[in-house]
HTML snippet that shows the backbone in 3Dmol.js (N, CA, C, O; Angstrom):
<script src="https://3Dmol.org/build/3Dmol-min.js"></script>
<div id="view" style="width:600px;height:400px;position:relative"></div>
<script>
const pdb = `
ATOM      1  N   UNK A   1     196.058 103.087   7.823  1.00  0.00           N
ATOM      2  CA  UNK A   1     194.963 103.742   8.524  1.00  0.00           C
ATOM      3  C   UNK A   1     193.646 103.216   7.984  1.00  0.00           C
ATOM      4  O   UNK A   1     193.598 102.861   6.806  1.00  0.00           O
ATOM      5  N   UNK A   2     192.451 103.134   8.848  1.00  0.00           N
ATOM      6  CA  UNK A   2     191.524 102.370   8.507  1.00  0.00           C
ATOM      7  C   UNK A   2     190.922 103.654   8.038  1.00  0.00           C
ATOM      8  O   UNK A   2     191.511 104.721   8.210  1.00  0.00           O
ATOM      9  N   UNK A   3     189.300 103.540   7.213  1.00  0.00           N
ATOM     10  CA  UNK A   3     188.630 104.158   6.500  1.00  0.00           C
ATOM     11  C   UNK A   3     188.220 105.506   7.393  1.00  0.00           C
ATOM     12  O   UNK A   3     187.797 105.345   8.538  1.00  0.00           O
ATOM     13  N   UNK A   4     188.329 106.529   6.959  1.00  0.00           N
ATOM     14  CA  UNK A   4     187.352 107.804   7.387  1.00  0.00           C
ATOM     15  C   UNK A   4     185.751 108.204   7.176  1.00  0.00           C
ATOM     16  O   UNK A   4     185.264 108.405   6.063  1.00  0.00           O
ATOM     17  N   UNK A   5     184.841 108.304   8.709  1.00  0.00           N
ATOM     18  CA  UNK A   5     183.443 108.684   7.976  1.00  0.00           C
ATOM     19  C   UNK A   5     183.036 110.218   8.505  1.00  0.00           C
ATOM     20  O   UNK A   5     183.283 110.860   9.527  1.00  0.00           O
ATOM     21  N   UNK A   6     182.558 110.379   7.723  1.00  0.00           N
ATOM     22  CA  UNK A   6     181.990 111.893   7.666  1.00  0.00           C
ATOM     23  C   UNK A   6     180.592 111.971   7.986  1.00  0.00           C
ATOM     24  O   UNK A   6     179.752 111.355   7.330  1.00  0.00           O
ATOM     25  N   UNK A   7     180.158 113.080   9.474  1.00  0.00           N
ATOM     26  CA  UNK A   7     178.499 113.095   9.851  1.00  0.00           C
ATOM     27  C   UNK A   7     178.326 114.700  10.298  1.00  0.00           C
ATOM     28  O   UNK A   7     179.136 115.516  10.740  1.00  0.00           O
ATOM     29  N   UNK A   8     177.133 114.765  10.032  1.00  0.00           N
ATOM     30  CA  UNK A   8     176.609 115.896  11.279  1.00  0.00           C
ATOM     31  C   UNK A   8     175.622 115.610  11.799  1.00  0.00           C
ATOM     32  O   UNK A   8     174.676 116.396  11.735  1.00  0.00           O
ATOM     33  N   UNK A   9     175.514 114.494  12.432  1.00  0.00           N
ATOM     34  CA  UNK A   9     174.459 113.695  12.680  1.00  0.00           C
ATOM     35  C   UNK A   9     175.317 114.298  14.447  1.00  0.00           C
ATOM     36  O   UNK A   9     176.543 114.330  14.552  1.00  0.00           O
ATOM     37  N   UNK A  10     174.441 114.672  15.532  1.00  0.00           N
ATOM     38  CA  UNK A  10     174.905 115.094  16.613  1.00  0.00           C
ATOM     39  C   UNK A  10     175.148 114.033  17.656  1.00  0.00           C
ATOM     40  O   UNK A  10     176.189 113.802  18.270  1.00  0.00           O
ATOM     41  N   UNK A  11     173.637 113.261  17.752  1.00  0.00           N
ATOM     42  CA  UNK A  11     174.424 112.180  18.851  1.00  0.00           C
ATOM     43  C   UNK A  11     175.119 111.128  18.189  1.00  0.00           C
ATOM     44  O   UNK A  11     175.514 110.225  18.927  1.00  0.00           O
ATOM     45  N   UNK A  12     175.405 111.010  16.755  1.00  0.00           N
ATOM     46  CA  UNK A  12     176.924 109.876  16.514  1.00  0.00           C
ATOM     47  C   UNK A  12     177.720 110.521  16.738  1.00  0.00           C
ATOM     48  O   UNK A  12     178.504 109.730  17.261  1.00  0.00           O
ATOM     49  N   UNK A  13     178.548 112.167  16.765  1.00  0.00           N
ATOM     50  CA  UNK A  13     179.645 112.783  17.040  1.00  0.00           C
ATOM     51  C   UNK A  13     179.678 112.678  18.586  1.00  0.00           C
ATOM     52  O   UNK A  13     180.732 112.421  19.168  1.00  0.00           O
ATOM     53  N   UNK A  14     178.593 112.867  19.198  1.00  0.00           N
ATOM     54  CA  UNK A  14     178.627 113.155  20.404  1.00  0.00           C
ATOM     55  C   UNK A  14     179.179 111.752  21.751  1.00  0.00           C
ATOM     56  O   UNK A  14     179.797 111.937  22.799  1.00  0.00           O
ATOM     57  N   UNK A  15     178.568 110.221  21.068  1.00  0.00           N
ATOM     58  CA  UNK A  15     178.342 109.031  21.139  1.00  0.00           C
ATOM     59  C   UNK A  15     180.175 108.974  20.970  1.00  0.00           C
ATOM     60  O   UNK A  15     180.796 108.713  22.001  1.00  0.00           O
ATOM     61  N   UNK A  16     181.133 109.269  19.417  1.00  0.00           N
ATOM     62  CA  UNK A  16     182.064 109.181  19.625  1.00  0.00           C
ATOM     63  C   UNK A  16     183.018 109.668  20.214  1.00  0.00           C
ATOM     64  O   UNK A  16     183.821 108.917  20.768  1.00  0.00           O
ATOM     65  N   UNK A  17     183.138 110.705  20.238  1.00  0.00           N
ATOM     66  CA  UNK A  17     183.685 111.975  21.580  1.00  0.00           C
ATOM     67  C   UNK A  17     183.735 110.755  22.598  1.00  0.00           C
ATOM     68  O   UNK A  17     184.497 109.790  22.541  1.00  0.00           O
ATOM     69  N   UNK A  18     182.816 111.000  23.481  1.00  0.00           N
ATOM     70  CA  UNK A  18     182.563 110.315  24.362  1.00  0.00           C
ATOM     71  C   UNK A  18     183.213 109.509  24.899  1.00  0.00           C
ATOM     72  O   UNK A  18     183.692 109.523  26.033  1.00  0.00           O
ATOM     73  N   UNK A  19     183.309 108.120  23.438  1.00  0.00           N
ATOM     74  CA  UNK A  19     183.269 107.119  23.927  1.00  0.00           C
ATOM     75  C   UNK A  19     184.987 107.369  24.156  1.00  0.00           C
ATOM     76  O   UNK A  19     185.432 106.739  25.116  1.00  0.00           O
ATOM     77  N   UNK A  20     186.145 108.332  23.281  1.00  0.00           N
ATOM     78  CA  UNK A  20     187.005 107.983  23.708  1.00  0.00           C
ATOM     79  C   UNK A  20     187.355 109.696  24.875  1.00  0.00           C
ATOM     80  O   UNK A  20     188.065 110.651  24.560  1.00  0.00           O
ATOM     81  N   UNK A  21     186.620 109.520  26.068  1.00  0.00           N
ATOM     82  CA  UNK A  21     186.891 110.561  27.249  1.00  0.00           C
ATOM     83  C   UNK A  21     187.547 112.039  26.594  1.00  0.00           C
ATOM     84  O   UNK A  21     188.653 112.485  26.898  1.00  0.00           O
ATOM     85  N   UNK A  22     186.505 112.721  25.550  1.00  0.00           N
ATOM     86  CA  UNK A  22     186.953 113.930  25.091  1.00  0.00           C
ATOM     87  C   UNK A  22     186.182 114.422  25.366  1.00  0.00           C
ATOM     88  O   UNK A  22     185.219 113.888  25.914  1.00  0.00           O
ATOM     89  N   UNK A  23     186.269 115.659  25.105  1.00  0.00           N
ATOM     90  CA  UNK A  23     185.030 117.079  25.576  1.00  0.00           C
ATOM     91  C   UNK A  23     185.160 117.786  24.396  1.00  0.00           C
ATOM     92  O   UNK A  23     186.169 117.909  23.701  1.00  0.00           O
ATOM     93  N   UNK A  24     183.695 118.388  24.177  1.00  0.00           N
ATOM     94  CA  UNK A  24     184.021 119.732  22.904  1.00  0.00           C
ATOM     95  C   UNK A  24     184.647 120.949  23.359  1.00  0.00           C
ATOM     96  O   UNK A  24     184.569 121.058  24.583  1.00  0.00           O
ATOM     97  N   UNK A  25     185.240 121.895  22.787  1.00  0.00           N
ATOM     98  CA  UNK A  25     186.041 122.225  23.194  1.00  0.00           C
ATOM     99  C   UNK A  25     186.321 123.663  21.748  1.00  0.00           C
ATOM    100  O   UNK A  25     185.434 123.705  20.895  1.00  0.00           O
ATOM    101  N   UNK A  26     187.238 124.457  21.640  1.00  0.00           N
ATOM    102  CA  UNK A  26     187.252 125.366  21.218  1.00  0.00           C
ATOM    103  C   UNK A  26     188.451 126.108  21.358  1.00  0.00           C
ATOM    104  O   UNK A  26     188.953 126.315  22.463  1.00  0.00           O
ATOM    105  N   UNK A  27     188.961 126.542  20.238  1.00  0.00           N
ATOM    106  CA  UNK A  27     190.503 127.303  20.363  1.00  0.00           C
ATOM    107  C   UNK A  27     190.072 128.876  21.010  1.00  0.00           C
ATOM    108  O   UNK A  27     189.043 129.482  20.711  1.00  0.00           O
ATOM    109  N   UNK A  28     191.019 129.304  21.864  1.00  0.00           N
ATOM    110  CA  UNK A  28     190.334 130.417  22.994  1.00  0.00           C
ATOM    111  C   UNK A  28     190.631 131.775  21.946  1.00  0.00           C
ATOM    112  O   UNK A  28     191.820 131.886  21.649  1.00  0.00           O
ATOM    113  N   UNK A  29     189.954 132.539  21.511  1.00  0.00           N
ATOM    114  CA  UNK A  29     190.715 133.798  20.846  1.00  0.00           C
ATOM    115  C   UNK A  29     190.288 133.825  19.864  1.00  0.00           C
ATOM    116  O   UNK A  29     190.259 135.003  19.508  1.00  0.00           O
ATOM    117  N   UNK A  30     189.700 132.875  18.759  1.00  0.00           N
ATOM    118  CA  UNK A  30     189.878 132.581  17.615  1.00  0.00           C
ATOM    119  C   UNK A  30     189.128 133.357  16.968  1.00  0.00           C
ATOM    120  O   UNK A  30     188.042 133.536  17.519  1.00  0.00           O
ATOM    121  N   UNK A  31     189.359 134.178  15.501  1.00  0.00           N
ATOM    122  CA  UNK A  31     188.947 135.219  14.873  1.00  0.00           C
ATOM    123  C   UNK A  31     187.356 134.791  14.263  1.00  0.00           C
ATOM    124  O   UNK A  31     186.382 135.543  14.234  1.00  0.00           O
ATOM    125  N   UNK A  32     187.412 133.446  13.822  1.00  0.00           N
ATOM    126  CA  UNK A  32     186.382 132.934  13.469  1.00  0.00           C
ATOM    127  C   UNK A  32     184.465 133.004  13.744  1.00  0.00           C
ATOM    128  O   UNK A  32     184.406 133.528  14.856  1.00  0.00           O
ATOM    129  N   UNK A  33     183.645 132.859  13.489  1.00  0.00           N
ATOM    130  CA  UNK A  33     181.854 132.753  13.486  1.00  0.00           C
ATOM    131  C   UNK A  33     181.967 131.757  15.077  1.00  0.00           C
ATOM    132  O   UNK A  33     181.355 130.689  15.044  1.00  0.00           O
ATOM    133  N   UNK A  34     182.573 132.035  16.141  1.00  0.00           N
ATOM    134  CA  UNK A  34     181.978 131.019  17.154  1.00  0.00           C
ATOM    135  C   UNK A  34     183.131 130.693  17.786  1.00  0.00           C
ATOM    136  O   UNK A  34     183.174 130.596  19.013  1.00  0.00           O
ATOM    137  N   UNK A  35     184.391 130.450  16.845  1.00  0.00           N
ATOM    138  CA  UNK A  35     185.332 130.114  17.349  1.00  0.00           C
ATOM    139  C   UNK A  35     185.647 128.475  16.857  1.00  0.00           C
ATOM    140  O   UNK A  35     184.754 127.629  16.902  1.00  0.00           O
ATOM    141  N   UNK A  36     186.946 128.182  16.418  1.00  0.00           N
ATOM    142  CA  UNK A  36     187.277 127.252  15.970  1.00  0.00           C
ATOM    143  C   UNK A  36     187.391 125.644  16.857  1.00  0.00           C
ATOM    144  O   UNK A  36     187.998 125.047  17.746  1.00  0.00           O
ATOM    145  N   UNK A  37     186.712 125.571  16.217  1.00  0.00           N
ATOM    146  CA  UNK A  37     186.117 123.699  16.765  1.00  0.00           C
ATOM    147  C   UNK A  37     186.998 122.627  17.179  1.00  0.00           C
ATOM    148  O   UNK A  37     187.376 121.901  16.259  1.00  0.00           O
ATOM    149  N   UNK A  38     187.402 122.361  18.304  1.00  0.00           N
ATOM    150  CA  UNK A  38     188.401 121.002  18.336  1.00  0.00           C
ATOM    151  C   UNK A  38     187.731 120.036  19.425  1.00  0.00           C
ATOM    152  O   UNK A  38     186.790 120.496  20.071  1.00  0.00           O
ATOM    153  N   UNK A  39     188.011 119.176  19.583  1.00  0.00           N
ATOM    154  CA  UNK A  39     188.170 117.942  20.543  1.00  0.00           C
ATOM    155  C   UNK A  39     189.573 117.638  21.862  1.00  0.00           C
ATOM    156  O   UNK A  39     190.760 117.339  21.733  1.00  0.00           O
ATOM    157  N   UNK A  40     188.733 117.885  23.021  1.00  0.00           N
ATOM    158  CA  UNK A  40     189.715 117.644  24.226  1.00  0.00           C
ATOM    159  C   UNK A  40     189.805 116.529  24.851  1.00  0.00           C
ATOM    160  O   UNK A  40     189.143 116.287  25.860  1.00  0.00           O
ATOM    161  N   UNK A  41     190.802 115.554  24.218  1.00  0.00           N
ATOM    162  CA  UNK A  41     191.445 114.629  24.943  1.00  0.00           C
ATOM    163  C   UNK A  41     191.774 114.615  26.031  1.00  0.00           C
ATOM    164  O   UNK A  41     191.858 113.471  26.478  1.00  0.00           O
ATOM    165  N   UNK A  42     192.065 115.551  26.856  1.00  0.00           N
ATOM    166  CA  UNK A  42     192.860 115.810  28.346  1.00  0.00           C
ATOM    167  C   UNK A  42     194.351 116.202  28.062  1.00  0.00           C
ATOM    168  O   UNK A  42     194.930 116.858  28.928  1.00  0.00           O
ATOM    169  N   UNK A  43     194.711 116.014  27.445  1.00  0.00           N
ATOM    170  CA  UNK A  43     196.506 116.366  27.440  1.00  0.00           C
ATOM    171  C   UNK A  43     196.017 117.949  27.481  1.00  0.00           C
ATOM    172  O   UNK A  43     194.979 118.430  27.025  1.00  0.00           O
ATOM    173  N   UNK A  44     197.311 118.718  28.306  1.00  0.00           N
ATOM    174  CA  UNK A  44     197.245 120.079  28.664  1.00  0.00           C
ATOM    175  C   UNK A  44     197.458 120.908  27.258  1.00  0.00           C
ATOM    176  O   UNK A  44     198.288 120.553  26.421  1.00  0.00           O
ATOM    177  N   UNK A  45     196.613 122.046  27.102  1.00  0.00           N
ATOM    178  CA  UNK A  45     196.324 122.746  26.244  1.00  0.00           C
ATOM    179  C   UNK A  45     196.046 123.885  26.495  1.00  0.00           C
ATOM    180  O   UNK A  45     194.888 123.999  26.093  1.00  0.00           O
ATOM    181  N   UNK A  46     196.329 124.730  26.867  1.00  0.00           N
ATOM    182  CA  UNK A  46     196.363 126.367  27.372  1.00  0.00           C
ATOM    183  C   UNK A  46     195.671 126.997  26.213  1.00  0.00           C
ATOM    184  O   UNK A  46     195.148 128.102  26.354  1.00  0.00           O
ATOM    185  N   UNK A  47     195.628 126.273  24.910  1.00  0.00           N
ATOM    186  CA  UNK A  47     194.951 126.908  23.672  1.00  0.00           C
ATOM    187  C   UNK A  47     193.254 126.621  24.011  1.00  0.00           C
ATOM    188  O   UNK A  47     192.289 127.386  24.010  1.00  0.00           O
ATOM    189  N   UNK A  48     193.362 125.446  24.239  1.00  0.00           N
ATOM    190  CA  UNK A  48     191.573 125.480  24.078  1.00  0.00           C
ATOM    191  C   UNK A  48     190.583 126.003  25.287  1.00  0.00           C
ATOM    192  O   UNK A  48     191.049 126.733  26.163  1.00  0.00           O
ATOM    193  N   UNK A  49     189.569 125.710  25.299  1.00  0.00           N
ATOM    194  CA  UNK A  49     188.488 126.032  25.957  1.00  0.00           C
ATOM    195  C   UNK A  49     187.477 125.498  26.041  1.00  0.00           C
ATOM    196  O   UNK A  49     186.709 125.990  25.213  1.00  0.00           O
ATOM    197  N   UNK A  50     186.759 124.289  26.923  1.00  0.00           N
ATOM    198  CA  UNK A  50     185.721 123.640  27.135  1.00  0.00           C
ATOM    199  C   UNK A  50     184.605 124.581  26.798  1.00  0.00           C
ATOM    200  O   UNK A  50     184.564 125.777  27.089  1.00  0.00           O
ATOM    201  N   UNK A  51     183.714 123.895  26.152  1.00  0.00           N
ATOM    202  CA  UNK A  51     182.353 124.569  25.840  1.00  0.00           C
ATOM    203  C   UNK A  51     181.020 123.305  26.077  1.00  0.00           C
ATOM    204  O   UNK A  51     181.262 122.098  26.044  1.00  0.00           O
ATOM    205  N   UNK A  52     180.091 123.692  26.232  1.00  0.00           N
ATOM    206  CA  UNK A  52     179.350 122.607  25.902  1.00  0.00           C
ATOM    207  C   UNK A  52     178.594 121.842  24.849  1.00  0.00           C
ATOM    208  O   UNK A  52     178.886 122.000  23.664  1.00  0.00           O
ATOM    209  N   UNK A  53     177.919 121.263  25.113  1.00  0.00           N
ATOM    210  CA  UNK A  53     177.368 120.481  24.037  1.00  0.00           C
ATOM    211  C   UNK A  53     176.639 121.347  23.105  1.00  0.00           C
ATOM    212  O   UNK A  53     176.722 121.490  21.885  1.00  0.00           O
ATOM    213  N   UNK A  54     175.862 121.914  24.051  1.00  0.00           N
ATOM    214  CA  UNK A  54     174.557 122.832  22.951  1.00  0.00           C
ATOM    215  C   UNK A  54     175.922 124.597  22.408  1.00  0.00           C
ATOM    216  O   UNK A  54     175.577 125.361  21.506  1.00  0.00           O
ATOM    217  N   UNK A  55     176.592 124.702  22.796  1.00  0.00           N
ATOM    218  CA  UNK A  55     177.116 125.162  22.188  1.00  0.00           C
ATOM    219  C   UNK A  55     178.380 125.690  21.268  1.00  0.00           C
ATOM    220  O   UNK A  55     178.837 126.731  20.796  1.00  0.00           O
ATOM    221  N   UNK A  56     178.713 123.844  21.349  1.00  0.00           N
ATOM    222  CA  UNK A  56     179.798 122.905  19.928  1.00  0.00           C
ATOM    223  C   UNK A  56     178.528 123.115  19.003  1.00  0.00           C
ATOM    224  O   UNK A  56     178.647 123.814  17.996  1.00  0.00           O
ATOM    225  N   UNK A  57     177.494 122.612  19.273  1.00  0.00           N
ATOM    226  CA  UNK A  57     176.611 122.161  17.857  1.00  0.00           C
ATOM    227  C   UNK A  57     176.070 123.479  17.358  1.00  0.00           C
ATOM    228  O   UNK A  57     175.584 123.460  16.227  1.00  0.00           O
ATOM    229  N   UNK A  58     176.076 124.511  17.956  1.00  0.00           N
ATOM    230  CA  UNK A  58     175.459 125.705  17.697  1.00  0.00           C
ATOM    231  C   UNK A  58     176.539 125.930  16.417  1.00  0.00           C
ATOM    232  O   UNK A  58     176.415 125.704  15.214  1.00  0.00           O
ATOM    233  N   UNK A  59     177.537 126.420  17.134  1.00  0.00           N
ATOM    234  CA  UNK A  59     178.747 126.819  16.057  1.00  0.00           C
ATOM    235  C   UNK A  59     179.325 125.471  15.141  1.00  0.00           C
ATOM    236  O   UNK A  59     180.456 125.755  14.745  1.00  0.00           O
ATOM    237  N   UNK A  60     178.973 124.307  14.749  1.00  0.00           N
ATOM    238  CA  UNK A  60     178.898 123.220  14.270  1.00  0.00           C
ATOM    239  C   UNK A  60     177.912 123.613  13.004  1.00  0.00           C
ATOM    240  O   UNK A  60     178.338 124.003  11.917  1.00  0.00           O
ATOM    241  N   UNK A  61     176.771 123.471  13.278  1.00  0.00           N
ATOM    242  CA  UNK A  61     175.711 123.876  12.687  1.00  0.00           C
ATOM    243  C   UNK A  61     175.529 125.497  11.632  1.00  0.00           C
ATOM    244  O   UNK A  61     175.083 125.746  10.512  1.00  0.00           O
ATOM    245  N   UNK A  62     176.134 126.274  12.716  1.00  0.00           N
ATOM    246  CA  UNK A  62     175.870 127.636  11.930  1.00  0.00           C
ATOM    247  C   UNK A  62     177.235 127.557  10.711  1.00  0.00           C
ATOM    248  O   UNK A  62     177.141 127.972   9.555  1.00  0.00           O
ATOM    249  N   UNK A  63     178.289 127.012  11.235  1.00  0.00           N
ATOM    250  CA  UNK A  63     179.655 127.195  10.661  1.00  0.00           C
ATOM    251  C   UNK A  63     179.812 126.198   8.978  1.00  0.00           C
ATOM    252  O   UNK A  63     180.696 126.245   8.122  1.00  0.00           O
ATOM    253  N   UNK A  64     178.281 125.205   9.070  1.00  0.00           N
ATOM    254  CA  UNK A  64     177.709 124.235   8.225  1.00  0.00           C
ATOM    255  C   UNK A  64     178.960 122.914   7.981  1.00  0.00           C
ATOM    256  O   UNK A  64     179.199 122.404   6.886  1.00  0.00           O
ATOM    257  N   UNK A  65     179.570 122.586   9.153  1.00  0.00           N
ATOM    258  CA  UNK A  65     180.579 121.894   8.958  1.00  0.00           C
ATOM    259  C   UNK A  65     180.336 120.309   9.426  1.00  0.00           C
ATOM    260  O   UNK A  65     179.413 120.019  10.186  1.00  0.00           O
ATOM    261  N   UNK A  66     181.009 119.585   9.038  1.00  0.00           N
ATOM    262  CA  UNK A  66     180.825 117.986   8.746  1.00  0.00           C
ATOM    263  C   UNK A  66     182.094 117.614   9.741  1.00  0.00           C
ATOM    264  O   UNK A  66     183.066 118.334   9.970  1.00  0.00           O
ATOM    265  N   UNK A  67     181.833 116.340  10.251  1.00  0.00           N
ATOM    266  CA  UNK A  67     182.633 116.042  11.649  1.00  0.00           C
ATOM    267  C   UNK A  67     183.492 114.839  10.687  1.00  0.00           C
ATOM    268  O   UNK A  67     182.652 114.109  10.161  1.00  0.00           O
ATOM    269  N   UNK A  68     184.778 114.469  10.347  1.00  0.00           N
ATOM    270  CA  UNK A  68     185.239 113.405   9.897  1.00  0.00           C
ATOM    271  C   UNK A  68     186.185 112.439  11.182  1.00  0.00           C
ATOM    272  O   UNK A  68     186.972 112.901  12.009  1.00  0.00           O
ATOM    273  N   UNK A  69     185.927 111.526  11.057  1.00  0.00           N
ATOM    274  CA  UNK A  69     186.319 110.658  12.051  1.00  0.00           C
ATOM    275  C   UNK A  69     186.714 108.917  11.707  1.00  0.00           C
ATOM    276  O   UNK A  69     186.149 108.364  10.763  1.00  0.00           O
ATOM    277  N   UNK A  70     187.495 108.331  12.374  1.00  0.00           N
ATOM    278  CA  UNK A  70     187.895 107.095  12.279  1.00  0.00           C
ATOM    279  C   UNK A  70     187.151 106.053  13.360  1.00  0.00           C
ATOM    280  O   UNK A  70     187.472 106.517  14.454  1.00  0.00           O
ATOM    281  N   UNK A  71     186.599 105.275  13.514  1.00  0.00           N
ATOM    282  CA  UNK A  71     186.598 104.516  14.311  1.00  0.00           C
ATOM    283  C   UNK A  71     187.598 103.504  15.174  1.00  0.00           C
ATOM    284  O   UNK A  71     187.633 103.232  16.374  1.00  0.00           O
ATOM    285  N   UNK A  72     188.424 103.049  14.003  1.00  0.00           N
ATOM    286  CA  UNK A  72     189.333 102.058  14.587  1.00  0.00           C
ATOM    287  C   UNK A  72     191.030 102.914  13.886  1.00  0.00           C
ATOM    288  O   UNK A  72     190.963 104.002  13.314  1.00  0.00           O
ATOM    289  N   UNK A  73     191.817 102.487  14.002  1.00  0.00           N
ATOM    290  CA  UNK A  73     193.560 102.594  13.269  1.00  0.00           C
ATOM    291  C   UNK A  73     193.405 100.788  12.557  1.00  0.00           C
ATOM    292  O   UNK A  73     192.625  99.897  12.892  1.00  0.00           O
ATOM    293  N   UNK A  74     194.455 100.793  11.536  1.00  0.00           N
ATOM    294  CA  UNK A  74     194.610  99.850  10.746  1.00  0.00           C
ATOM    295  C   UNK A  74     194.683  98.134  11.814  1.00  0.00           C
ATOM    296  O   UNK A  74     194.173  97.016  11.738  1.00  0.00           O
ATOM    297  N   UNK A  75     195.491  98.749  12.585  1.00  0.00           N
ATOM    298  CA  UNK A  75     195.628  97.202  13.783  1.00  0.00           C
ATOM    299  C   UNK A  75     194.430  97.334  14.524  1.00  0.00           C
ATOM    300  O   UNK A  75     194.706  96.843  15.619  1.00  0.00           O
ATOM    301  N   UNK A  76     192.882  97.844  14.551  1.00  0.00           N
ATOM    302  CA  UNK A  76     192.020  97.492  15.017  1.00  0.00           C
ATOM    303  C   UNK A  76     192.486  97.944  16.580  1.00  0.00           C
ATOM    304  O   UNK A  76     192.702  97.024  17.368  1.00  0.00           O
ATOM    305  N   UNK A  77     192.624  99.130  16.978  1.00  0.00           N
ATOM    306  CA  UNK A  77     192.673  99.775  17.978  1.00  0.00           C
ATOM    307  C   UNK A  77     192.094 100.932  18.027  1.00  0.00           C
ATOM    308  O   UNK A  77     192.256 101.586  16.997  1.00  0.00           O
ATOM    309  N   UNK A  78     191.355 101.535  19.003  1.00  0.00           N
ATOM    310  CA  UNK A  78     190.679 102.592  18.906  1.00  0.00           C
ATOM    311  C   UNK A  78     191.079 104.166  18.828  1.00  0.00           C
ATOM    312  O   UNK A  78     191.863 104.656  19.641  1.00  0.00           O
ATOM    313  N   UNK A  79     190.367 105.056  17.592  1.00  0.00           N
ATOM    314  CA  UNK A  79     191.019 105.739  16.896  1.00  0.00           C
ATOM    315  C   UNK A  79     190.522 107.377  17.188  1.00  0.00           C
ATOM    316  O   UNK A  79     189.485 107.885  16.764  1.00  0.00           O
ATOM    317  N   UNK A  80     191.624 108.072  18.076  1.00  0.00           N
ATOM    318  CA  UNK A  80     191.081 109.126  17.770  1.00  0.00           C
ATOM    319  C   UNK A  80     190.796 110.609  16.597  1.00  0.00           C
ATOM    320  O   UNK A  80     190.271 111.723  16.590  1.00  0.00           O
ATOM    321  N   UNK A  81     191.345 109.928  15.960  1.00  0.00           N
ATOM    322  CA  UNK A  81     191.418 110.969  14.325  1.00  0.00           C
ATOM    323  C   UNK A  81     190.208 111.265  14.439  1.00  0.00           C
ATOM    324  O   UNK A  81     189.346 110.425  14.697  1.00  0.00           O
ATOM    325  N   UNK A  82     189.942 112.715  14.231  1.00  0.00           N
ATOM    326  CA  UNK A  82     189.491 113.524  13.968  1.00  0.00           C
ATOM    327  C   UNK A  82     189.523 115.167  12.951  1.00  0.00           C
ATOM    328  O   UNK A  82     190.542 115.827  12.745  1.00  0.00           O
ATOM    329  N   UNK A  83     188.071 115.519  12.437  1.00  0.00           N
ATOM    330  CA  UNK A  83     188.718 116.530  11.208  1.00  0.00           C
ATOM    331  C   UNK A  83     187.252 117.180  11.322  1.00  0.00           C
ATOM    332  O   UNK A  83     186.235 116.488  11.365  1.00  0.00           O
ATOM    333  N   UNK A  84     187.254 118.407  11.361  1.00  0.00           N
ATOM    334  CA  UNK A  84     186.112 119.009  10.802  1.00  0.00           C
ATOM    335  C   UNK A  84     186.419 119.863   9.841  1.00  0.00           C
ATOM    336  O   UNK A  84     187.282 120.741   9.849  1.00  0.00           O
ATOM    337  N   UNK A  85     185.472 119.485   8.792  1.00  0.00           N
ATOM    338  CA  UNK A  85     185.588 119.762   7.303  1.00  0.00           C
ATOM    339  C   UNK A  85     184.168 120.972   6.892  1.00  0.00           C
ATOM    340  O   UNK A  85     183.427 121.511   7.713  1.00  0.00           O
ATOM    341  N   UNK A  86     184.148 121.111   5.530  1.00  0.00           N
ATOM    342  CA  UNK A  86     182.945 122.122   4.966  1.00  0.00           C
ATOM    343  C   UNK A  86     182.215 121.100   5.138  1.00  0.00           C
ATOM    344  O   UNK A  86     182.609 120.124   5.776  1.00  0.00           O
ATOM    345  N   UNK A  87     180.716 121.204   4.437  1.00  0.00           N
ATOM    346  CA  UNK A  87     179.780 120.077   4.340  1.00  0.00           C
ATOM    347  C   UNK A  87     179.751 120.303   2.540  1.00  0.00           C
ATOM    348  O   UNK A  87     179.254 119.425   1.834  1.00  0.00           O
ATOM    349  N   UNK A  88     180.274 121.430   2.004  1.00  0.00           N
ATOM    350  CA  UNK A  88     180.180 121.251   0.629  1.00  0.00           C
ATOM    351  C   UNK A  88     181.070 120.422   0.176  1.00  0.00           C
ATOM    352  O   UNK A  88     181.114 120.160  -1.026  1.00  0.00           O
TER     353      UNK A  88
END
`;
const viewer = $3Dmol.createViewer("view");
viewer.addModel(pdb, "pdb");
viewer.setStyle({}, {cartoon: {color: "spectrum"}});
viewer.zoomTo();
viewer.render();
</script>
């Protein structure tokens, strides 16, 4: 696996999302400050819940969490790994 980078920089998370056809998105129910943070690829998921932009980063921001991500996989193919972490 190629290297992992860590941001809360909004339009590089947003720029990568993107680029591989995901949406922000959100586990539906979740006990959590906002509700727990994921990324929607399209494969069917009855768990999550599209949200938008301004309010992924809201609960991004308040929740003080750091976006970890891959760019490429080891054979130089494009990578969707993804992780949201503390920022401590």
């Amino acid at each position: 696996m190629s290297e992992a980078t860590a941001t809360d920089d909004h339009e590089e998370i947003r720029r990568w999302v993107e680029a591989r056809k995901g949406r922000p998105s959100r586990v539906k129910q979740a006990s959590s400050d906002g509700g727990l943070l994921r990324i929607d690829f399209g494969e069917e998921d009855e768990r999550l819940e599209q949200i938008s932009w301004e309010e992924f980063f809201r609960i991004f921001d308040e929740n003080k969490l750091l976006f970890l991500h891959q760019d490429r996989t080891a054979d130089g193919s494009l990578s969707r790994f993804n992780k949201f972490i503390d920022r401590q």
